[in-house]
C-alpha angles and dihedrals in degrees: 000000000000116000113240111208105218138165127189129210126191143359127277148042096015117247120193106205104191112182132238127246112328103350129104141224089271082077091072096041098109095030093042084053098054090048085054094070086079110014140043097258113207114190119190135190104228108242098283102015128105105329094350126111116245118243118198138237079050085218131135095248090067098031089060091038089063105038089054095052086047101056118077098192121095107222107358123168117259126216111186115180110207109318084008082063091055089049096048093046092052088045085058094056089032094052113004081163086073100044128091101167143330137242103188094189106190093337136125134197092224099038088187136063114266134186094203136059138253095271103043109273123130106255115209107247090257087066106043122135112261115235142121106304111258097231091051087058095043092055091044091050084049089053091048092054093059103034111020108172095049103047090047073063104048081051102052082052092054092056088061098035115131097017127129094231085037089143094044106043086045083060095056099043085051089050092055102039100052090043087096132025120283121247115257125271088255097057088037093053093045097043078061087056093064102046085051103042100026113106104182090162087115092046095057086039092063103039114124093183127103097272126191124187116197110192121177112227094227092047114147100189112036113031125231100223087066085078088070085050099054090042093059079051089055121015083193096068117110114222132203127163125187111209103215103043117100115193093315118055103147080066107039094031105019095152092047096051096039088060086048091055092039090055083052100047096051099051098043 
């Protein structure tokens, strides 16, 4: 069994943060902190990431498998950021025994941007799904392959572009990132594969769970125009966007985005 590395904070209603694409669960420490106030904060290392053991194949398939065996708590609430949104969204259609309720924070089912629908058919271009566009992530793939290092900082850069506090809050994604190892190229590259191969959109069409989606308005990499679109999936989802925000908003609007998830909380 692969060993899932966790901390809880706090005490109420149990929340479950899993992380996006190379981070690890230190992102979350102040911000995990401030939502423990209220709720029983779990925060886990994907399998590979930070303290975390690999698994292998790095698929969806394993990554749900062993968050779901990790986990003691029977329905807890599930909050994924960015390829932590994807996760969290195949553990709800793995496991919905295990799921009480999601928080899909700047993530999308589809992460890149498709010209057909959920079930096959061929969608007008007016129509066609938001996301990052699929030769952008392909080239930057290409460029990860051959300088690592530089392109997971041209990334962590991305997630802040455009935002008033940019350099600060760079520096503090930074702080937090390189506290702890990074995973290894395999699980990096095929966590890439995910985000550029993974379609979740049946999965939220089916969900019959309280379901929240938080976008940041300046966000570079998820759109926030796919939460209409996921909302037209499943009438049920309930959409907030905070204007402001770019990828990280637990770390550039923190206040603002712990009173959207306690609202939620406390009516699901």
């Amino acid at each position: 069994m692969t060993t899932i590395f966790q901390q809880t904070f706090g005490q109420g209603k149990p929340i479950v943060l899993v992380h996006g694409w190379a981070m690890h669960s230190a992102i979350w420490q102040t911000f995990a902190e401030q939502l423990a106030e209220r709720y029983r904060v779990t925060c886990i290392d994907l399998p590979g990431h930070g303290l975390s053991r690999p698994v292998s194949p790095f698929s969806l398939k394993e990554i749900s498998t062993a968050l779901s065996a990790a986990i003691e708590d029977p329905q807890c609430c599930w909050l994924g950021w960015s390829l932590g949104a994807t996760v969290v969204l195949d553990l709800a259609g793995r496991f919905p025994e295990r799921v009480g309720s999601l928080i899909l924070l700047a993530g999308n089912p589809r992460f890149t941007r498709a010209y057909y629908s959920p079930i096959g058919e061929q969608a007008p271009a007016s129509g066609a799904w938001p996301g990052m566009d699929a030769q952008l992530l392909a080239t930057f793939s290409d460029r990860f392959a051959n300088n690592a290092q530089s392109t997971l900082f041209n990334f962590l850069a991305l997630q802040v572009h455009g935002l008033a506090d940019a350099r600060t809050l760079l520096k503090e994604l930074k702080t937090a990132v390189y506290s702890r190892e990074p995973p290894d190229l395999e699980t990096l590259r095929q966590g890439l594969r995910i985000l550029r191969e993974a379609d979740l959109r049946p999965v939220l069409a089916e969900l019959k769970i309280p379901a929240l989606a938080v976008f940041g308005g300046k966000d570079t990499l998820v759109p926030a125009d796919a939460g209409v679109k996921m909302q037209q999936l499943l009438p049920s989802l309930r959409l907030s966007v905070l204007d402001q925000a770019g990828h990280v908003p637990f770390l550039s609007h923190p206040s603002e985005l712990a009173a959207i998830i306690s609202r939620f909380m406390d009516q699901s």
